[in-house]
Biopython code that builds the backbone (N, CA, C, O; Angstrom):
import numpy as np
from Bio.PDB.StructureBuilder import StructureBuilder

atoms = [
    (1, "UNK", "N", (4.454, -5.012, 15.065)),
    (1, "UNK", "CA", (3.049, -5.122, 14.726)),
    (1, "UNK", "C", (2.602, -6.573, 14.739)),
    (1, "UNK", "O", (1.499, -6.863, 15.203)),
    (2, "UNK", "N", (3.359, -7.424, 14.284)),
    (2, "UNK", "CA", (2.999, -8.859, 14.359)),
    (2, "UNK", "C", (2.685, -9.577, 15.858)),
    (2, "UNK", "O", (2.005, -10.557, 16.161)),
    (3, "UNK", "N", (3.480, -8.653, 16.636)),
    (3, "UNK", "CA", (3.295, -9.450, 17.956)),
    (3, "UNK", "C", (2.085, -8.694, 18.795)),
    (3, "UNK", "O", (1.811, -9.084, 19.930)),
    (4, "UNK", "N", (1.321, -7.512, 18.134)),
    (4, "UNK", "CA", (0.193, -6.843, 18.658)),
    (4, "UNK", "C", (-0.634, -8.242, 17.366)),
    (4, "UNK", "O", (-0.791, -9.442, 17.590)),
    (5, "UNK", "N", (-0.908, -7.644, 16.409)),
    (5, "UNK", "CA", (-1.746, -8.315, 15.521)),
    (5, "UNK", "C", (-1.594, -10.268, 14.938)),
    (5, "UNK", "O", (-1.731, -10.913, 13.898)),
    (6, "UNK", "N", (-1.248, -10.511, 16.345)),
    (6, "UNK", "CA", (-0.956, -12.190, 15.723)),
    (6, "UNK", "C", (-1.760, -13.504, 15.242)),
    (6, "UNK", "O", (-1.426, -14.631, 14.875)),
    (7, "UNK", "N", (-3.408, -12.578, 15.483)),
    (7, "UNK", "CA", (-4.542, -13.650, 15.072)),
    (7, "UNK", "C", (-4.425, -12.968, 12.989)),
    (7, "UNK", "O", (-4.608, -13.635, 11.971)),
    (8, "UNK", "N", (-4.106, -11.657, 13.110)),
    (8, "UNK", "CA", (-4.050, -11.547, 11.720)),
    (8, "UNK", "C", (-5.369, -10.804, 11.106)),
    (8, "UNK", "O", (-5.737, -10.799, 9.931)),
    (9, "UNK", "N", (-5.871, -10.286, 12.038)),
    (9, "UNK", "CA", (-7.006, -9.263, 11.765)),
    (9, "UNK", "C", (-6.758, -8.096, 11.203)),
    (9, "UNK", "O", (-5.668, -7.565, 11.412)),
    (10, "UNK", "N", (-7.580, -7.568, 10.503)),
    (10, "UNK", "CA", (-7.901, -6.167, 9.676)),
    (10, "UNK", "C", (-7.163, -5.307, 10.512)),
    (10, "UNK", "O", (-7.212, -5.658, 11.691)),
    (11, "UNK", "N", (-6.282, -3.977, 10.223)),
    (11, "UNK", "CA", (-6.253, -3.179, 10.660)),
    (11, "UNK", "C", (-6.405, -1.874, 9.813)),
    (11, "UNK", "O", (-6.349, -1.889, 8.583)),
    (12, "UNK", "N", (-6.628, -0.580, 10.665)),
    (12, "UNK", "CA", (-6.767, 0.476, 9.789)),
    (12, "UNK", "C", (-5.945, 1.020, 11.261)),
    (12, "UNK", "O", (-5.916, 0.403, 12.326)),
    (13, "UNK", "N", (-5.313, 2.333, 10.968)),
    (13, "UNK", "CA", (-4.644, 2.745, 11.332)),
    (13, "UNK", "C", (-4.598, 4.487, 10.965)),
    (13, "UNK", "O", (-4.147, 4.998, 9.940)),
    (14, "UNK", "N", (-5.264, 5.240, 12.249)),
    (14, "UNK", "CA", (-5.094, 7.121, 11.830)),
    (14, "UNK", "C", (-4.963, 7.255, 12.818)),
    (14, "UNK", "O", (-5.493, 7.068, 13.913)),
    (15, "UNK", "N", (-3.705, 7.829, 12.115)),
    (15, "UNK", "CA", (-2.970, 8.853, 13.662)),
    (15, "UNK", "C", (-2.155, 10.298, 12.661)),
    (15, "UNK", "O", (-1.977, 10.478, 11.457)),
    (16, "UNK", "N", (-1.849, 11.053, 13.833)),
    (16, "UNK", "CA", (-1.375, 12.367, 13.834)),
    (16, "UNK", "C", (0.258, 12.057, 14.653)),
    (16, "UNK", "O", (0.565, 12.313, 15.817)),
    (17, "UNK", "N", (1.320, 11.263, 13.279)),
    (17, "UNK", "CA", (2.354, 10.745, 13.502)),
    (17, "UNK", "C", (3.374, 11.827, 13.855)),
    (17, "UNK", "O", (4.329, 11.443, 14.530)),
    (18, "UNK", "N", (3.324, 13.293, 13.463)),
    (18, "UNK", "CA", (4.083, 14.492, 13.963)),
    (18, "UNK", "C", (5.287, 14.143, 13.096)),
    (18, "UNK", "O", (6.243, 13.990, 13.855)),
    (19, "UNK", "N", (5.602, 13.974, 11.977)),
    (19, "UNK", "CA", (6.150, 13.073, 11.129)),
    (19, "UNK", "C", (6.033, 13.081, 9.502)),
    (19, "UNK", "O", (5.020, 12.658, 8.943)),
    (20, "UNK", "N", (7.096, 13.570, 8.830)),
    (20, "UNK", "CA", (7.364, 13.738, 7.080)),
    (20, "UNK", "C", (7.197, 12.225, 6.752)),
    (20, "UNK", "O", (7.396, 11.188, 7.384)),
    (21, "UNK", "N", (6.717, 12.548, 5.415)),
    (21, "UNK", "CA", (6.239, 10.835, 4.926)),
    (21, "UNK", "C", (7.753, 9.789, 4.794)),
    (21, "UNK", "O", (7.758, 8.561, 4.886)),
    (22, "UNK", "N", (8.666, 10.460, 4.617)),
    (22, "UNK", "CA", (10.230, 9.952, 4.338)),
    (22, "UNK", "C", (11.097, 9.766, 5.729)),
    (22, "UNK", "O", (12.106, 9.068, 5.629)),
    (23, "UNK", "N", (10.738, 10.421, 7.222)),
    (23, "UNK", "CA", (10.878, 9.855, 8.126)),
    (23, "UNK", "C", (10.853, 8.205, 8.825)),
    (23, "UNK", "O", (10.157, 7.240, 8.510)),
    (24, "UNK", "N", (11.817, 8.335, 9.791)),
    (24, "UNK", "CA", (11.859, 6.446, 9.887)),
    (24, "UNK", "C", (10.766, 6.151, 10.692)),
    (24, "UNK", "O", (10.385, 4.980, 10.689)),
    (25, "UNK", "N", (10.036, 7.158, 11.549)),
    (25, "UNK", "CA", (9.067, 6.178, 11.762)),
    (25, "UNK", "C", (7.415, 5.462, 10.887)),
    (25, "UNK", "O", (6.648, 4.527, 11.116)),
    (26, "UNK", "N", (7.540, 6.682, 9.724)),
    (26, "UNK", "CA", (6.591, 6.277, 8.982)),
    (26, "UNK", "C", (7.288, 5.269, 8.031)),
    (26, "UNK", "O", (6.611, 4.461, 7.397)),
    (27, "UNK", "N", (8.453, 5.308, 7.944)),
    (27, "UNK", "CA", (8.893, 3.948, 6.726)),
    (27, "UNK", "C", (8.881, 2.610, 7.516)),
    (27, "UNK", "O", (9.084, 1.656, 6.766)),
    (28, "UNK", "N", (8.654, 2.181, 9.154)),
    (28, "UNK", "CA", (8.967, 1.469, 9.852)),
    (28, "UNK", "C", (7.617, 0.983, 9.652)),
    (28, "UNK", "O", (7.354, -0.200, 9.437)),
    (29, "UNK", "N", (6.761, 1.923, 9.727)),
    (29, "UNK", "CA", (4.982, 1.830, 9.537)),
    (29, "UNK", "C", (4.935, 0.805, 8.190)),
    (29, "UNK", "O", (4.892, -0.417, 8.042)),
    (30, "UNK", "N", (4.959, 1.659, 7.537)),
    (30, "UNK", "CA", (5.371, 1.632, 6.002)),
    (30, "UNK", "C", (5.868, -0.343, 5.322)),
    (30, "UNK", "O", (5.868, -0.944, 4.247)),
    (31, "UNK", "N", (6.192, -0.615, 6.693)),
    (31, "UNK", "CA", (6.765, -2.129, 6.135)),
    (31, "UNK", "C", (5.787, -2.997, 6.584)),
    (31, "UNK", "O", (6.003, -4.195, 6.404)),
    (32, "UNK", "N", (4.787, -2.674, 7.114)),
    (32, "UNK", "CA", (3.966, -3.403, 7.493)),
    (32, "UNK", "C", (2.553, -3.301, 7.377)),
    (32, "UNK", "O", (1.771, -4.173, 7.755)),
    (33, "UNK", "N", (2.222, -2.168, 6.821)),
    (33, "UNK", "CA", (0.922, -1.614, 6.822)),
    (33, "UNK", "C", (0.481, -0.680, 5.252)),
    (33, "UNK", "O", (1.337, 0.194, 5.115)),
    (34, "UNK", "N", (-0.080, -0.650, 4.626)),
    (34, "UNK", "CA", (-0.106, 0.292, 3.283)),
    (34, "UNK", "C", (-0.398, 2.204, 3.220)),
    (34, "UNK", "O", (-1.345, 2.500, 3.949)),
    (35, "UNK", "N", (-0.032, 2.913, 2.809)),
    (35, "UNK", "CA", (0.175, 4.333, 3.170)),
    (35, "UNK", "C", (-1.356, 3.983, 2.204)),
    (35, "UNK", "O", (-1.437, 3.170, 1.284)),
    (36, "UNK", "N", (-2.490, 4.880, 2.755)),
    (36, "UNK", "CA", (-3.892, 5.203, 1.725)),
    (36, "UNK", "C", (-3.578, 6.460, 0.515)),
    (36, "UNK", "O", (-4.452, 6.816, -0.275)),
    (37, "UNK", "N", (-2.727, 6.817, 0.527)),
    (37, "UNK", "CA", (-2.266, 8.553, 0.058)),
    (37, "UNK", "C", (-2.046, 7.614, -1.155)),
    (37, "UNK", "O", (-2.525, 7.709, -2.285)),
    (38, "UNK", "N", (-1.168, 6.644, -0.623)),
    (38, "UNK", "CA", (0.073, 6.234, -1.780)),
    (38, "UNK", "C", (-0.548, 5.026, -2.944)),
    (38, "UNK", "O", (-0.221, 4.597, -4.051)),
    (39, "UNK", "N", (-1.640, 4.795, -1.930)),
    (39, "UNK", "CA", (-2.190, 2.977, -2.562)),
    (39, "UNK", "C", (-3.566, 3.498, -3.116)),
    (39, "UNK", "O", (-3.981, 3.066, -4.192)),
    (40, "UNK", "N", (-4.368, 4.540, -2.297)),
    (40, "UNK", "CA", (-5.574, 4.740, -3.041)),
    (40, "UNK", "C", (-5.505, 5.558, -4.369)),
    (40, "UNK", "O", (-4.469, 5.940, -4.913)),
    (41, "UNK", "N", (-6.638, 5.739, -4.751)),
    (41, "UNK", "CA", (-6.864, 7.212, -5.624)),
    (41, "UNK", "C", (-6.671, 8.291, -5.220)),
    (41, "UNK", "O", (-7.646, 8.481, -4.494)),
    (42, "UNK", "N", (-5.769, 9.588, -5.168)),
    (42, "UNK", "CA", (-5.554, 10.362, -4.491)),
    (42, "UNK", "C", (-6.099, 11.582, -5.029)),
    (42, "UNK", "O", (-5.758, 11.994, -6.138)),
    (43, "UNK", "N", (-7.137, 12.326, -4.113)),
    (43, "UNK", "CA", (-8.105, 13.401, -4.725)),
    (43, "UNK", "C", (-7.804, 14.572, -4.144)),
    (43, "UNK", "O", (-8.406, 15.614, -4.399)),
    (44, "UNK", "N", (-6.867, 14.475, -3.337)),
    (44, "UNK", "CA", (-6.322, 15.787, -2.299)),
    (44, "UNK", "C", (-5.294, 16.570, -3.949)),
    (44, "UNK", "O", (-4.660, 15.916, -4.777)),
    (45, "UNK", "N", (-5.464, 17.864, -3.915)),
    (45, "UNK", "CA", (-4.946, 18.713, -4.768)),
    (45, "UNK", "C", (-4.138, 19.279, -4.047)),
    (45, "UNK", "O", (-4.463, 19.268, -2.860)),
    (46, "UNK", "N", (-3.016, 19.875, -4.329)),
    (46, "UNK", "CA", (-1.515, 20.584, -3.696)),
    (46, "UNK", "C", (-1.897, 21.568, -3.166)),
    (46, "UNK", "O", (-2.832, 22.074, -3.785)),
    (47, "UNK", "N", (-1.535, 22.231, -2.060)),
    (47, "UNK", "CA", (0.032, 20.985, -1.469)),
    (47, "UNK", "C", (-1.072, 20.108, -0.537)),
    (47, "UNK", "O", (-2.268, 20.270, -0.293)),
    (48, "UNK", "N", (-0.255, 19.282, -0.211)),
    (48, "UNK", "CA", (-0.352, 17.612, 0.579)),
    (48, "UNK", "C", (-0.076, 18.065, 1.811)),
    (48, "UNK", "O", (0.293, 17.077, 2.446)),
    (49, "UNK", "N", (-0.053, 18.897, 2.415)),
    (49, "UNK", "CA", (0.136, 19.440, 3.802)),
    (49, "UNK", "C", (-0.924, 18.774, 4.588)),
    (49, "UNK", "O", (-1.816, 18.368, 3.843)),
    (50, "UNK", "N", (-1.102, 18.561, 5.651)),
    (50, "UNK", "CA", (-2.617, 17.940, 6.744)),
    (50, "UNK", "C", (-2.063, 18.738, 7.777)),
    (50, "UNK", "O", (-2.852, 18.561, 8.705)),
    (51, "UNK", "N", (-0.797, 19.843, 8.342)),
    (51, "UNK", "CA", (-1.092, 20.686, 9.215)),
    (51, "UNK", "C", (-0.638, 21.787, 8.829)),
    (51, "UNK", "O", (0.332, 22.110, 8.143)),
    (52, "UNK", "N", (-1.499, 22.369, 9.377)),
    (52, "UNK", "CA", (-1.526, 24.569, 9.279)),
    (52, "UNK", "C", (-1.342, 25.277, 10.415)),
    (52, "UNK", "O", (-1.047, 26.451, 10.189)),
    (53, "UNK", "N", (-1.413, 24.968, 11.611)),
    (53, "UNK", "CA", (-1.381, 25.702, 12.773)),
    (53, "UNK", "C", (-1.675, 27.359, 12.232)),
    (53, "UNK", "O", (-1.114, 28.447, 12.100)),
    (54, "UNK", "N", (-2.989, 26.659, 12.033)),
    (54, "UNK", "CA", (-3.939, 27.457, 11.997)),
    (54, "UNK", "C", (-4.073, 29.174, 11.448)),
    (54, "UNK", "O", (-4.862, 30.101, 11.628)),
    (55, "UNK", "N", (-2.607, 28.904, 10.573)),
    (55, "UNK", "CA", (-2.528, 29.944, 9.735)),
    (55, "UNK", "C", (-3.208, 29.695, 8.464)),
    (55, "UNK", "O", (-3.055, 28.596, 7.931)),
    (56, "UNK", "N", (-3.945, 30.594, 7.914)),
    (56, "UNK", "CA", (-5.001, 30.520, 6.095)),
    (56, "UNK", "C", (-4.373, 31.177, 5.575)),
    (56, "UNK", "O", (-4.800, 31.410, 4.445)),
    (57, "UNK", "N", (-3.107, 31.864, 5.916)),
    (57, "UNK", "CA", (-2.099, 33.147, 4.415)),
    (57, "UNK", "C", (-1.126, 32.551, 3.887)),
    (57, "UNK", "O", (-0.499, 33.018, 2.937)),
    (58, "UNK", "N", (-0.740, 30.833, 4.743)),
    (58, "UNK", "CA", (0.354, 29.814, 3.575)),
    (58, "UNK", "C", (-0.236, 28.720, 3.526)),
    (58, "UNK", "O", (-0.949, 28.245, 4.411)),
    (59, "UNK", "N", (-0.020, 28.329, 2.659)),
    (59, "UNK", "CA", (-0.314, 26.487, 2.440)),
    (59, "UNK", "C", (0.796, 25.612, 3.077)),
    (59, "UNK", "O", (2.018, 25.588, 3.223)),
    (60, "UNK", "N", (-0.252, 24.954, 3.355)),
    (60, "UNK", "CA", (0.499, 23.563, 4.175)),
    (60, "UNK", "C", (0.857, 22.724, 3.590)),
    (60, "UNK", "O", (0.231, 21.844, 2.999)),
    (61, "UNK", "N", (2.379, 22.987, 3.738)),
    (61, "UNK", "CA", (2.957, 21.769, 2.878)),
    (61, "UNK", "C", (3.550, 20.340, 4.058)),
    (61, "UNK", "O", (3.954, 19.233, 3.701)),
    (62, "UNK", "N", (3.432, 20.787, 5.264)),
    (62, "UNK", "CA", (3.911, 19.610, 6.229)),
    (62, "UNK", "C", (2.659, 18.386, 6.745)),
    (62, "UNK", "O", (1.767, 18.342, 7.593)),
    (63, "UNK", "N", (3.351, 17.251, 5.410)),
    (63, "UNK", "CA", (1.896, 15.866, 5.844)),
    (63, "UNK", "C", (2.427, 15.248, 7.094)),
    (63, "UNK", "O", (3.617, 14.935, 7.127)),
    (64, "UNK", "N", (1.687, 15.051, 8.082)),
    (64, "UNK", "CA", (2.016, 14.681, 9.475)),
    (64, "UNK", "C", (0.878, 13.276, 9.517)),
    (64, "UNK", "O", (1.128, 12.177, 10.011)),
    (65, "UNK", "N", (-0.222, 13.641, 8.940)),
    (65, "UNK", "CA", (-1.244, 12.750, 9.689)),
    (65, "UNK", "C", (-1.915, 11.572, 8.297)),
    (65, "UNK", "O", (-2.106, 11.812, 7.105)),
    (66, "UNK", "N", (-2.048, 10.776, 8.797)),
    (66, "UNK", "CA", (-2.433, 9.397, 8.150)),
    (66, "UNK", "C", (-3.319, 8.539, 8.087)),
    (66, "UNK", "O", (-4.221, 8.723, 8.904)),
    (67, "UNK", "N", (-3.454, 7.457, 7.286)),
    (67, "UNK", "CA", (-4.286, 6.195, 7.345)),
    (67, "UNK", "C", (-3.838, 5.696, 6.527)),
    (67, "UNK", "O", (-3.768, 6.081, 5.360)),
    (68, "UNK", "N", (-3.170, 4.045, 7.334)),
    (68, "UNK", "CA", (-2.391, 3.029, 7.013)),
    (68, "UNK", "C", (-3.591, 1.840, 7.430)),
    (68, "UNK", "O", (-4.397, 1.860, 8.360)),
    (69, "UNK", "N", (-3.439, 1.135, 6.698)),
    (69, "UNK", "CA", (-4.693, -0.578, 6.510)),
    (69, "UNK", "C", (-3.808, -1.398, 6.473)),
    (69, "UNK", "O", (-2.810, -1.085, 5.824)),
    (70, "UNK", "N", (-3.832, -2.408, 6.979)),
    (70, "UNK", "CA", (-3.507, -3.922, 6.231)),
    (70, "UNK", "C", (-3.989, -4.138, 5.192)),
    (70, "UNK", "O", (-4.991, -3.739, 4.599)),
    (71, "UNK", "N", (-2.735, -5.213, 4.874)),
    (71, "UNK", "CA", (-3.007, -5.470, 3.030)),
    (71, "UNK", "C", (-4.076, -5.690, 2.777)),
    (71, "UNK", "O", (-4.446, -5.507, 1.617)),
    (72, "UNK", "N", (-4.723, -6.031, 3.479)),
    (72, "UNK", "CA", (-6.357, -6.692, 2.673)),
    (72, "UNK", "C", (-6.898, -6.206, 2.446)),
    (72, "UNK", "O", (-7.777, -6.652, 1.710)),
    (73, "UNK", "N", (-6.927, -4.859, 2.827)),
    (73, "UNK", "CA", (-7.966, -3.650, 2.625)),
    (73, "UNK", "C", (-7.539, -2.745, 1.185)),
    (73, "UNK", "O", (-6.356, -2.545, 0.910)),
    (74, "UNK", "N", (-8.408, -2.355, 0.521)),
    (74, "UNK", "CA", (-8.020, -1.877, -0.751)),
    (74, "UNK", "C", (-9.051, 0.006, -0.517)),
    (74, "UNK", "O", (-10.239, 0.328, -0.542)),
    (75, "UNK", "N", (-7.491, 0.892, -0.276)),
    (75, "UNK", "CA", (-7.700, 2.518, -0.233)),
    (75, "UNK", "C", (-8.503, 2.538, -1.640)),
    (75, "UNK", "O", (-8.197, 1.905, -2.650)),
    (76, "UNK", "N", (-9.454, 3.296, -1.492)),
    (76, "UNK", "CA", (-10.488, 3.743, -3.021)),
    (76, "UNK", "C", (-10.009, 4.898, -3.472)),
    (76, "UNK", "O", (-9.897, 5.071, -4.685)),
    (77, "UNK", "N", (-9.598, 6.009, -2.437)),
    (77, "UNK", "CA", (-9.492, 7.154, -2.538)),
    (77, "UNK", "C", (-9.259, 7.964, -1.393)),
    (77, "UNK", "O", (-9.728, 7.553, -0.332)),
    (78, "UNK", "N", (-8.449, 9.334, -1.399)),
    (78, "UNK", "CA", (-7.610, 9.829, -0.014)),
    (78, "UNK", "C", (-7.766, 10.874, -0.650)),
    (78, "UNK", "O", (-7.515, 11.188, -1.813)),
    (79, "UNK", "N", (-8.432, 11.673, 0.649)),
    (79, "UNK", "CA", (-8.407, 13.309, 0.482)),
    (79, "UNK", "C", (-8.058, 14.210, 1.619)),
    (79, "UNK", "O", (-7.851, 13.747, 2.741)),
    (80, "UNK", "N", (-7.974, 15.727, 1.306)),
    (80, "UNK", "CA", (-7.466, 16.181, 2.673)),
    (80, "UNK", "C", (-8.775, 17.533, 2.684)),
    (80, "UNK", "O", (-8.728, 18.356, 1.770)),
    (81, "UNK", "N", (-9.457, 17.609, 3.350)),
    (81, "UNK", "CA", (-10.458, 18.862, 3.461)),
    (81, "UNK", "C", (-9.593, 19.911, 4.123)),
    (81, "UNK", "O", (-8.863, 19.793, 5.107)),
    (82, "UNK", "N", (-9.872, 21.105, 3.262)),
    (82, "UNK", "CA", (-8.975, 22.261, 3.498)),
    (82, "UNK", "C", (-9.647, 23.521, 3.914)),
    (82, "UNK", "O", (-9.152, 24.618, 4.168)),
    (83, "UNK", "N", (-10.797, 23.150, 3.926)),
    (83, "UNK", "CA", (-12.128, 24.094, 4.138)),
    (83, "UNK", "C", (-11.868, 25.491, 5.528)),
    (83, "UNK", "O", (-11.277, 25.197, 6.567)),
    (84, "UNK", "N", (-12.289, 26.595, 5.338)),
    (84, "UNK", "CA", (-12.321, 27.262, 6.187)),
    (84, "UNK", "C", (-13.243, 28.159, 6.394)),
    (84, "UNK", "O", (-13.969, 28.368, 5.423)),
    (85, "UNK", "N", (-13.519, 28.944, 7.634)),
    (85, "UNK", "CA", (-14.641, 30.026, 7.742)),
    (85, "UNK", "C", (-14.334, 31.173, 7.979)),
    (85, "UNK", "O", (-13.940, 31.218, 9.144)),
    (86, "UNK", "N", (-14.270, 32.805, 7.189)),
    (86, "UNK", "CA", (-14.233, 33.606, 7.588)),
    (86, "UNK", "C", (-12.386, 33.294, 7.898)),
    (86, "UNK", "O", (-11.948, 33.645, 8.994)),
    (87, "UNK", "N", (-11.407, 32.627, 6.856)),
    (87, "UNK", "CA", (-10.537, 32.685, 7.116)),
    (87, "UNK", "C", (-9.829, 32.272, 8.456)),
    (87, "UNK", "O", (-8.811, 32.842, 8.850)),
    (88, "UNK", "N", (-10.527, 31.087, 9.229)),
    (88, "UNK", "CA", (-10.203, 30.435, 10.463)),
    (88, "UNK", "C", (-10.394, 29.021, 9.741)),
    (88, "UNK", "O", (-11.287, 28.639, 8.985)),
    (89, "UNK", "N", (-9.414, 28.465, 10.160)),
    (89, "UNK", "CA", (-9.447, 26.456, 10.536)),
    (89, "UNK", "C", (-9.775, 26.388, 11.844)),
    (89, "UNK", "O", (-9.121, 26.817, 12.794)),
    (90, "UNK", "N", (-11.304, 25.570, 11.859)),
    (90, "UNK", "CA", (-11.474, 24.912, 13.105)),
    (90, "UNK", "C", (-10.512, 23.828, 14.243)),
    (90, "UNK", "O", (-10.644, 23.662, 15.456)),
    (91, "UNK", "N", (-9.585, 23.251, 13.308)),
    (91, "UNK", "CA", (-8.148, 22.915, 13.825)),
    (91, "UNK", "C", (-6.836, 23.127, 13.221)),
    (91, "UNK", "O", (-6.701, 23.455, 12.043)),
    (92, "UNK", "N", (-5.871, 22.937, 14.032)),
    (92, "UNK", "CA", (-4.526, 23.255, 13.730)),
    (92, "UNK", "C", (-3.936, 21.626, 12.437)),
    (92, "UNK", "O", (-2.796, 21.418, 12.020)),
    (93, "UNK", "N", (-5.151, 20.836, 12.165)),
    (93, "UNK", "CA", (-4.666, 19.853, 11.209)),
    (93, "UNK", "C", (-5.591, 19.791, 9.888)),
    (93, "UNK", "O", (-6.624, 20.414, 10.132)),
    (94, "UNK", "N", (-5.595, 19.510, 9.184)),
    (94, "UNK", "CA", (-6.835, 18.994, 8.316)),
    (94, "UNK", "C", (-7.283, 17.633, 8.173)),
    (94, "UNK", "O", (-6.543, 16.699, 8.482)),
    (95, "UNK", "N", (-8.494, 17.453, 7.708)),
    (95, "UNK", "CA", (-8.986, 16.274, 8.270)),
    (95, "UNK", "C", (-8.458, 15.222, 7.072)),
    (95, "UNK", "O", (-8.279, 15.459, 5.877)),
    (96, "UNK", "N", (-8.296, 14.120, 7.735)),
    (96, "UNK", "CA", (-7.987, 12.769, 6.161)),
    (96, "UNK", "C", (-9.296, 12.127, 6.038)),
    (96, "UNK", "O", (-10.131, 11.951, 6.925)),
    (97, "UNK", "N", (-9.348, 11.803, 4.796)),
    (97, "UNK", "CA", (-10.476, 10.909, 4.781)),
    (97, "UNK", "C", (-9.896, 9.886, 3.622)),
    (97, "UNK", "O", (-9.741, 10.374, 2.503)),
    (98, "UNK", "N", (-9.632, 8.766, 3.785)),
    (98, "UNK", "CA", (-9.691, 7.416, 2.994)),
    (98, "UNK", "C", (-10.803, 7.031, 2.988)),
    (98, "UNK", "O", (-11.462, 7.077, 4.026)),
    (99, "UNK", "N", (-11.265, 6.603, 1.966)),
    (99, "UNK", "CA", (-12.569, 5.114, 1.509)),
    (99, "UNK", "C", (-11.785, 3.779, 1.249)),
    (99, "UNK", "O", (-10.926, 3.494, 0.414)),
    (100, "UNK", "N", (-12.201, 3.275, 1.953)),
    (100, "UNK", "CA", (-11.458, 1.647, 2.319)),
    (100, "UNK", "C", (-12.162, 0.670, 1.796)),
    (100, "UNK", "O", (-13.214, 0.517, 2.418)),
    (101, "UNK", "N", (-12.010, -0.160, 0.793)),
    (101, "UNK", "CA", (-13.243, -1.269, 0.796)),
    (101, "UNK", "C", (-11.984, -2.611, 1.202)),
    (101, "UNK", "O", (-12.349, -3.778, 1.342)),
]
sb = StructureBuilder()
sb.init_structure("model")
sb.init_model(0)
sb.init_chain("A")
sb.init_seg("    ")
for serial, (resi, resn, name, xyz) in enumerate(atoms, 1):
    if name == "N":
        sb.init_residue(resn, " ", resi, " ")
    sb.init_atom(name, np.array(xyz, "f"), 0.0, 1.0, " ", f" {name:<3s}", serial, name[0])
structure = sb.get_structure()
């Protein structure tokens, strides 16, 4: 990351890492960037799942997807919308939302 980011600018960082939070490539993340789940206020209620493949009869307990900041940025709060219609998810993930100041 240092040799992408070497002027030292802000980053924010969401992706759909396909990836348990205790996996090496999120702890590799993890050394350089701040988890929002872990650093903000966390308003997402159990389970912590962000994919369903698009089943509504279990809860999703597999967190795959993220938003990681540079230090400078301070997570306010991290949630996961779980919302559905008529028993369909419009996608196979749920959406993240961090507030970053």
């Amino acid at each position: 990351m240092g040799e992408l980011n070497q002027e030292g600018y802000p980053v924010i960082l969401t992706i759909d890492f396909n990836s348990p939070p205790q996996s090496e490539p999120i702890n590799i993340i993890t050394t350089r960037l701040v988890d929002s789940k872990t650093a903000g206020k966390s308003l997402s209620m159990a389970p912590e799942g962000t994919f369903n493949n698009f089943d509504t009869s279990v809860p999703s307990s597999e967190r795959i997807d993220y938003v990681f900041t540079s230090k400078g940025f301070s997570p306010n709060s991290y949630t996961i919308l779980r919302e559905s219609h008529d028993e369909r998810y419009p996608s196979d993930h749920f959406p993240v939302i961090a507030v970053i100041r």
